[in-house]
C-alpha positions in Angstrom: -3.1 -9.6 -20.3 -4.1 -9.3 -16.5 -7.5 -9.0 -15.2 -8.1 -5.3 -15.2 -10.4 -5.8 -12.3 -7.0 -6.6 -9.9 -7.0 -2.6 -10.3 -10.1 -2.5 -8.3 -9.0 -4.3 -5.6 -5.4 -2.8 -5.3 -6.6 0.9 -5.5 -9.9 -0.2 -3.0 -7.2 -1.8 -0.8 -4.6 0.8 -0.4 -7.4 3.9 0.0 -8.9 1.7 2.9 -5.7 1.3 4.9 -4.5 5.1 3.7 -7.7 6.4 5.3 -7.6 3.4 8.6 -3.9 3.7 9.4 -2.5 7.1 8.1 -5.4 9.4 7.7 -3.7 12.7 8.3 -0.9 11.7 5.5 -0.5 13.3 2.4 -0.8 10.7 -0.9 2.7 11.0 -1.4 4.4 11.4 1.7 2.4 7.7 2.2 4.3 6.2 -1.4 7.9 8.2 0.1 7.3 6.8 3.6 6.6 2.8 2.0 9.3 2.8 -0.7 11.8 4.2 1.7 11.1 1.3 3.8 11.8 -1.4 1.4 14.3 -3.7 1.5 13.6 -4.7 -2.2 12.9 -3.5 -5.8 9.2 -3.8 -6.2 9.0 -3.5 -9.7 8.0 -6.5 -11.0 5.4 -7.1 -7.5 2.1 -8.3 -8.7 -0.7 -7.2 -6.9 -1.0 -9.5 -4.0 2.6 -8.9 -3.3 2.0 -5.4 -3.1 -0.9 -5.7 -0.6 0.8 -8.3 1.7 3.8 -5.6 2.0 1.1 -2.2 2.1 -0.8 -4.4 4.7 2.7 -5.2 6.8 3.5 -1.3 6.8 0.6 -0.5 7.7 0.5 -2.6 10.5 3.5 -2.1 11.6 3.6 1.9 11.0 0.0 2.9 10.9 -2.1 4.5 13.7 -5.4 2.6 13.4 -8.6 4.6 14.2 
């Protein structure tokens, strides 16, 4: 089983840079804007995966405060 505690981090993680980079988005129009932009299935992404690409977006999309 994984450590629960990579939870923490992801969901930490992904509120800082939704409140840093895309403050005025909706929860969902932030998911629909990220998936859209994929290139791949991220289905079976572990966590630091998923961070390194949220991170990317956001720098490359985002409007930092």
């Amino acid at each position: 089983m994984r450590a629960i505690e990579r939870l923490d981090v992801f969901y930490d993680e992904l509120k800082r840079i939704h409140k840093e980079y895309f403050p005025d988005w909706r929860e969902f129009q932030l998911f629909y804007n990220m998936f859209s932009d994929m290139k791949e299935d991220p289905f079976f992404w572990e966590t630091d995966k998923a961070l390194e690409y949220i991170r990317s977006y956001a720098e490359k999309y985002g409007m930092k405060k």
